[in-house]
N, C-alpha and C positions, 0 to 999 in steps of 0.2 A: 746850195743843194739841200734839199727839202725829204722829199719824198727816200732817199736810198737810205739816209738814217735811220728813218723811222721804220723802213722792213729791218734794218739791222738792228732795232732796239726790242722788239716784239717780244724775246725771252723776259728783257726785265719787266715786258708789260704785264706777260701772264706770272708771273709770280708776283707782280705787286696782286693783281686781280687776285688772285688764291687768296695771300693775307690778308687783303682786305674783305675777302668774304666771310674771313673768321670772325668778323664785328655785324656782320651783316644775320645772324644765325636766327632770329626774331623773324625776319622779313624773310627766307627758306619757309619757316615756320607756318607764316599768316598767309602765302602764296601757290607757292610750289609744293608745300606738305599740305594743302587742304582741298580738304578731300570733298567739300563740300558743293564742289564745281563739278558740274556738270561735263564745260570743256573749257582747256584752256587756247585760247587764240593767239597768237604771235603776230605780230603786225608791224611792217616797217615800209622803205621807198627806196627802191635802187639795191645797194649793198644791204645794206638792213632786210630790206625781204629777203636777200638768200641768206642770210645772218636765219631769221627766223623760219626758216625752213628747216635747217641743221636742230636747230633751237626746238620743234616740234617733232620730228623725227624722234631724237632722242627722248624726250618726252614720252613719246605715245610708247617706245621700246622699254626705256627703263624702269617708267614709274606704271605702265600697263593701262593708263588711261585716256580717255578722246583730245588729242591735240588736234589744230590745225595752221596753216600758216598761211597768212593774206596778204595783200596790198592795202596800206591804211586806206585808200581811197576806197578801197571796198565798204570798207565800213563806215562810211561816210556818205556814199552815197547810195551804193548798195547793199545796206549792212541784213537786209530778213532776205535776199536771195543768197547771200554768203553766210548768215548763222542765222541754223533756224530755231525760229522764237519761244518762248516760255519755256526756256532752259538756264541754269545759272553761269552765268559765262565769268571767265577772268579773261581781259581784255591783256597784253604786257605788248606796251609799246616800246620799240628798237630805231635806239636813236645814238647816232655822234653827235650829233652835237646838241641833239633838245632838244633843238630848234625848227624842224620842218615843220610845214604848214599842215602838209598831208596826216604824218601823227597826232600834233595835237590836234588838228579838225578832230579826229577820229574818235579819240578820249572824251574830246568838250561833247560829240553827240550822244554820246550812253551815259553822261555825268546823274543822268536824271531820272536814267531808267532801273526799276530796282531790281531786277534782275542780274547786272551787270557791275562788276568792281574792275580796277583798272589798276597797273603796276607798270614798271617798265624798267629799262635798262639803258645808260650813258653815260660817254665819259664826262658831263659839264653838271656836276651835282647843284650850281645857280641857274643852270636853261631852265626855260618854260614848262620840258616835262620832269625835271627834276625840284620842279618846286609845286608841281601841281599835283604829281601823287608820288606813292615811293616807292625809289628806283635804289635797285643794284647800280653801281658806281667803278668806273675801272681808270681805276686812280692815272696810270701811265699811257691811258690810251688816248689820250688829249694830242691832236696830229695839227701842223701845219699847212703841210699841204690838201690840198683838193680831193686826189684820190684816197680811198680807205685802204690802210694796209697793217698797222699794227692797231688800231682801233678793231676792227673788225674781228683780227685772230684772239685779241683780250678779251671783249667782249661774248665772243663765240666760246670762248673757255668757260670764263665766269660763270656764265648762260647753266651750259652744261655739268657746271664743279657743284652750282648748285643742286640742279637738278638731281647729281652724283649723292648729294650729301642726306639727301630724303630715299635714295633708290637704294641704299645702301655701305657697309665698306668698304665692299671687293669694288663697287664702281667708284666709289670716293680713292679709293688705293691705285685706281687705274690712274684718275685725274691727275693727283699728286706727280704719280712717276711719267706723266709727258714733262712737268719740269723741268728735269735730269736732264731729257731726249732733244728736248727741242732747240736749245742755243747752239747744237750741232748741225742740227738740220738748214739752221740759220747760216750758218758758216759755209758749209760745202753747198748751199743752194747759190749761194752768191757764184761764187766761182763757175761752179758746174750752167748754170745759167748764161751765163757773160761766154763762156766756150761756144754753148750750142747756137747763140745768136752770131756768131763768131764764124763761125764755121760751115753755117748754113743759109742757104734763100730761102726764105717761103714766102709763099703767094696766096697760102689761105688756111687758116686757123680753127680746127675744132679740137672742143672743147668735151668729153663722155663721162658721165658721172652716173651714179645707180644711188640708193637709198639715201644715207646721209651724204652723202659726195653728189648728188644731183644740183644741190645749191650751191656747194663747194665749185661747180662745174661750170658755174653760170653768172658767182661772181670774179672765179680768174679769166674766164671769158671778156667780161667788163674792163677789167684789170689794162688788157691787154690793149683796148679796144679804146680807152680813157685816156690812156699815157701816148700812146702809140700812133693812135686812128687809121688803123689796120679794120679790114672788117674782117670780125670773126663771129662765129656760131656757136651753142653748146647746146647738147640733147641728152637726153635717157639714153643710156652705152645701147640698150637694145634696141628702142625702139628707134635711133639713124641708122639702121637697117633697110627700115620701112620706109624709103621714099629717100630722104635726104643724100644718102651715101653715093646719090650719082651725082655729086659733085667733087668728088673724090677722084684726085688724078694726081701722076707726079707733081711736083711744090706743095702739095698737102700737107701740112705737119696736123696728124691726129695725136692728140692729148689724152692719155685715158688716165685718170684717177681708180686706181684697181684696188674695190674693196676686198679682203679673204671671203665675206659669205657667197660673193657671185664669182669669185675668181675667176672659174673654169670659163664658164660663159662669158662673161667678158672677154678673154683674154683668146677667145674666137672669133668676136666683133675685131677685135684689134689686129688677128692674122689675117682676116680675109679686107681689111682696110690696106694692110702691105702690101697685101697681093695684088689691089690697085693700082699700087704705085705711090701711096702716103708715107710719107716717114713719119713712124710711130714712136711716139715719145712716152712710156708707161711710168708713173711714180706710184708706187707699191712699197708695200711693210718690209717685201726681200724679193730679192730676184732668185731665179731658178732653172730650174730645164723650160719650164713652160712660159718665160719668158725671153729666151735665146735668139727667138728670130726678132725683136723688135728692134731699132734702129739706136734706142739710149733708154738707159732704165735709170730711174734717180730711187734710192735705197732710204723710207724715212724711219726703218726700225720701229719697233714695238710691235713684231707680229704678234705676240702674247696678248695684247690688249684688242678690243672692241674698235670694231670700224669706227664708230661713235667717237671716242675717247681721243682715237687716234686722228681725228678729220684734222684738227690744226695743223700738224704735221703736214700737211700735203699744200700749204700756203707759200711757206717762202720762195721757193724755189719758182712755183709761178707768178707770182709776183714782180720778183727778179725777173723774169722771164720780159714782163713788160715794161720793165725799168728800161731794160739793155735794149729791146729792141726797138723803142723810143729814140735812145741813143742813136744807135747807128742808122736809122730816118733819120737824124738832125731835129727831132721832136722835143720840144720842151713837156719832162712830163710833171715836172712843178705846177707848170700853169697851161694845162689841158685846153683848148678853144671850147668855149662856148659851155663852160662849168663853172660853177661855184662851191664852196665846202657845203654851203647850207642852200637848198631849196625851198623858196617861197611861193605861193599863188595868193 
């Protein structure tokens, strides 16, 4: 068994990531404090892209400047309809393992252009992108299995602890204290997980996410859909309003990732999804009166902190989510069909 340990090792991955960023404080420095850029771009493939979506997000909130986040192939093939030109760009490629083809395409094509400088993040500090520019490192995020599960939530901290440590204390203070929070949320997500799969059918899976939790939203979506091979969907909480939600009917289970800045709204997408007939599954900072009619609310604490801060938090439990329901498919989700850890072209 592969894959269940490594969602159950995640807390020691993100505290090794922390300490290990205290050696890293140069490269914050020469990166993520420079201010010299124009905009910084986030660039990865599969889990990595929604890695760097969270990763830009935060960014463009915390430190108040132009982020955005791509598909390396954009920049590769598409790179002046996706950033546009005679601007200074910081490329930071997101990678498990260094090793896609899509990222380093993507770095080797601006190598030359002087405009552009290039960074990134993984846990194989000998891969390809780790020797070819320099990267933050997340010592315990190194995974056996196929699917991304405590790789993704290390590196997603790291990302962000950085960002934390140019943005300020009070968001560096935030960082620190999801350490405390999280190897709980690890704990009761296992079980709380293994229950709902347990306990219930479902015949169709979405996935509602809003600001920093959009990526969040899309890659436990994958999660689910990797392990499992269920089809499932994820969208903007609001806009599956717009079109998608008539496919909404009993055996639905809708997933909402409930940030505090959109609560209220959200958490109207979410009643009027009930009132189709979807069992509503909400994981939120606290449950409350305005979360009562939903069908299971999973509790990941730190309402005090920033959506942002707090996104990890909202991993285990759906993760788990598609551990178990692999399981009881009779689904091997060690060795997913038609995957490999590393993509090549």
């Amino acid at each position: 068994m592969l894959t269940l340990p490594e969602i159950g090792g995640q807390a020691e991955a993100l505290s090794a990531a922390w300490e290990h960023l205290k050696g890293q404080q140069d490269w914050v420095e020469q990166y993520i404090g420079n201010s010299a850029y124009d905009e910084v771009v986030f660039i990865g493939s599969g889990s990595s892209y929604y890695q760097a979506q969270a990763m830009a997000t935060t960014y463009r909130l915390w430190i108040g400047r132009s982020a955005s986040a791509l598909p390396s192939s954009d920049i590769f093939l598409f790179r002046d309809q996706s950033v546009a030109r005679d601007r200074s760009i910081l490329l930071v490629g997101v990678s498990r393992s260094g090793e896609s083809s899509e990222v380093i395409l993507a770095l080797d094509s601006v190598k030359e252009l002087a405009n552009w400088s290039t960074c990134g993040i993984t846990c194989y500090e000998e891969s390809r992108l780790g020797t070819m520019t320099a990267c933050l490192v997340s010592p315990l995020g190194k995974e056996k299995s196929t699917v991304m599960t405590k790789s993704f939530a290390s590196m997603t901290y790291m990302m962000q602890a950085a960002i934390a440590k140019k943005a300020g204390v009070a968001f560096e203070s935030q960082m620190e204290s999801i350490l405390s929070l999280h190897a709980d949320v690890v704990t009761r997500g296992n079980s709380f997980a293994e229950s709902l799969v347990e306990d219930n059918e479902f015949n169709k899976y979405i996935y509602l996410g809003m600001g920093s939790y959009f990526g969040l939203a899309q890659e436990v979506c994958l999660k689910l859909k990797e392990m499992s091979y269920v089809w499932t969907e994820s969208y903007g909480t609001l806009e599956f309003r717009h079109g998608p939600k008539s496919v909404v009917e009993p055996g639905t289970l809708v997933c909402l990732l409930v940030s505090e800045q959109a609560r209220s709204y959200e958490l109207k997408v979410a009643e009027e999804m009930k009132a189709y007939g979807a069992f509503v599954l909400l994981v939120t900072a606290a449950r409350g009166e305005d979360t009562s009619f939903a069908d299971a609310v999973f509790e990941v604490g730190g309402q005090s902190l920033s959506d942002e801060a707090r996104a990890v938090m909202y991993l285990p439990l759906l993760q788990y989510l598609g551990f178990y329901t692999a399981m009881k498919r009779g689904v091997d989700p060690d060795h997913p069909r038609n995957l490999t850890q590393v993509v090549t072209i």
